[in-house]
N, C-alpha and C positions, 0 to 999 in steps of 0.2 A: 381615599388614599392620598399620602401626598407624592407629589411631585416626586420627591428624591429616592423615594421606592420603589417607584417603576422602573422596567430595565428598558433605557434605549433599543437595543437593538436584542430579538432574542436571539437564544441560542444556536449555533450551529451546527446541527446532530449529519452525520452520514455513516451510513451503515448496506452492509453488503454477506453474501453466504456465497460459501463456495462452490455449490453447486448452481449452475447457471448454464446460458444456453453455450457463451462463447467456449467455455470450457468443454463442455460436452462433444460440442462440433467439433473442435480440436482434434480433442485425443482421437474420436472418431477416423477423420481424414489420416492422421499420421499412421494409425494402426493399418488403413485402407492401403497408406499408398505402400507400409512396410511389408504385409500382405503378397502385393501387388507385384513388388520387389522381389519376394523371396520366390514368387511363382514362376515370372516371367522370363524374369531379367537373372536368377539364380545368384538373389545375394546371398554374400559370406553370414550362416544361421549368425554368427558370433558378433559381428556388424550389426545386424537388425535387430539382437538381443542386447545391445549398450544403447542403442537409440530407444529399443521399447523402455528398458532402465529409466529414461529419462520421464517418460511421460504416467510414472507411479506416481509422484507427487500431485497431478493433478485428478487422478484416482481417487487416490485417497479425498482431494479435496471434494472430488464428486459424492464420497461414501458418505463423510462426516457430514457434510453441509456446512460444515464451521464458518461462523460467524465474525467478523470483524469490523470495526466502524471507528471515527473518532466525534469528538463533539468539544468545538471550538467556543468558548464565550469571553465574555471578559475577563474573569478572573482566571481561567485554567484553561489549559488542554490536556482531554483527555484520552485514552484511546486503549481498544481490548483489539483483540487477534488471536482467536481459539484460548488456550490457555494465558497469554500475555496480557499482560494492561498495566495499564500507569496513569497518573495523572501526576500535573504539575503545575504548580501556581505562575502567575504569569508575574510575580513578582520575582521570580528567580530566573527566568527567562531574557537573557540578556537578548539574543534575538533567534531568528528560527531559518535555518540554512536549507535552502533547496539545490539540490545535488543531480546537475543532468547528466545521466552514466553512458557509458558507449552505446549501450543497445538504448538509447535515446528514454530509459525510462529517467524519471526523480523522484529522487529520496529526498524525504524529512529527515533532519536532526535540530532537534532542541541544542542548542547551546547557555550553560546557565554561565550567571556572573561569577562561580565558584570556577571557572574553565572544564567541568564537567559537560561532557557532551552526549546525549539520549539519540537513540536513532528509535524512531514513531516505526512502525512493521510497514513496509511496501504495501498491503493488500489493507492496512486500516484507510489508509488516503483515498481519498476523492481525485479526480483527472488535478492537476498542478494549477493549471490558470484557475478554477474554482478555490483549490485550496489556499494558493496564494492570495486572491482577493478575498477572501474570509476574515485570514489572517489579518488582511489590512483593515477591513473594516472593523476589528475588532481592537486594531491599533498595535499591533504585533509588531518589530522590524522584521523586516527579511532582506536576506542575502541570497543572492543567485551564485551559483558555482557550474560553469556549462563544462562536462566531458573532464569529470573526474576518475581516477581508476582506484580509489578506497571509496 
């Protein structure tokens, strides 16, 4: 083979399903301690019924298992999230913005040279310091954004 065919560095795949243990233990405890609440402590049924509301989504995520992952190389970033996915060449990719939000998570957004902006799905991303050095070693730019409210 020669030389200019091989790829430097390979690719970077991470991938994840939504059924998992932190999830599981979650909704577990919150059910326990709502439970627990309506027994003891005589909460309002209609309180404990907008809090249980909340914890459907992670339900659901325990039912489906759904799947999501990205995979970072040189030429693109890609990424699925149950029925979502995209990819995007990293020629259109002016740089890639990380977004710390009040409850301390970050979000990816693609920003292209067209001022078009992609936001990647919260649950396709890897923990942020991994993602970010990826992206670096891939040769990406990125921009940090700490404690945005969009």
């Amino acid at each position: 083979m020669e030389p200019d065919l091989i790829s430097a560095d390979p690719d970077f795949t991470y991938g994840t399903v939504g059924r998992n243990w932190t999830t599981l233990i979650t909704t577990a405890v919150v059910w326990v301690v709502l439970t627990t609440l309506i027994v003891k402590v005589d909460m309002a049924l209609w309180l404990a019924g907008i809090v249980f509301l909340f914890t459907l989504p992670a339900v659901y995520d325990l039912i489906t298992a759904r799947a999501s992952g990205i995979t970072i190389n040189a030429q693109q970033v890609a990424w699925y999230a149950g029925k979502q996915d995209g990819d995007i060449p990293k020629r259109l990719i002016e740089y890639i913005r990380l977004d710390t939000r009040l409850d301390l998570s970050v979000r990816c957004t693609l920003v292209l040279y067209s001022g078009q902006k992609i936001k990647v799905p919260f649950e396709s991303c890897p923990k942020h310091q991994e993602l970010e050095q990826q992206l670096h070693n891939f040769k990406y730019k990125t921009r940090r954004q700490h404690f945005g409210f969009i």
